[in-house]
N, C-alpha and C positions, 0 to 999 in steps of 0.2 A: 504494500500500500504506500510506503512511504517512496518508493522509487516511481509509483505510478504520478504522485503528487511533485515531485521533483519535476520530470518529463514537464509536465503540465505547466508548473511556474517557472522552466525553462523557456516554453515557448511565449511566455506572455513576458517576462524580462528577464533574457537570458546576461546579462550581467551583472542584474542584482543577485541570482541566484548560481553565477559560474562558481564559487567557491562553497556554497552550502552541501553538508553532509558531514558524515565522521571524519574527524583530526587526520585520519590516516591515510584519507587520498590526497593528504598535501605534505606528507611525509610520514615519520615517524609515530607510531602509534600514542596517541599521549594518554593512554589507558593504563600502562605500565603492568602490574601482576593481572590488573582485570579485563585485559584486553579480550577478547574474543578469539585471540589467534587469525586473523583470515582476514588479514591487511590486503592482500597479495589476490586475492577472491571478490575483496569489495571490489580493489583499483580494476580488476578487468573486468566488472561488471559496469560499473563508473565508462571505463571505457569504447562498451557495445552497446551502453546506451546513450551515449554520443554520435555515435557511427550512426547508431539506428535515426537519432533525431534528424543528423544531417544527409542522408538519404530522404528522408522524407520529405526536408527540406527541396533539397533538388529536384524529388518527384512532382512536387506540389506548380514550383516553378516551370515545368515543365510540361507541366499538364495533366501528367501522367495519375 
């Protein structure tokens, strides 16, 4: 849910929201003992749903 609302207030202002989410897609975990483990999991998730936005992007422009 929270990656679906992201997506969402990405598209309506994407650079008020280019840096919102967990500490750890802008580096080092700052969770320390309590982290989740799976920094490495979010960042490529973080990263296909970027792809995905701007695909869509381009589809949209496009026509398509």
């Amino acid at each position: 849910m929270a990656t679906e609302l992201h997506r969402l207030c990405m598209q309506v202002a994407p650079a008020l929201f280019a840096d919102a989410g967990p500490g750890c897609l802008r580096g080092a975990c700052p969770e320390g003992e309590k982290s989740c483990g799976r920094a490495r999991q979010v960042r490529e998730e973080r990263r296909l749903l970027l792809e995905r936005m701007e695909e869509e992007k381009k589809n949209d422009r496009s026509g398509s």
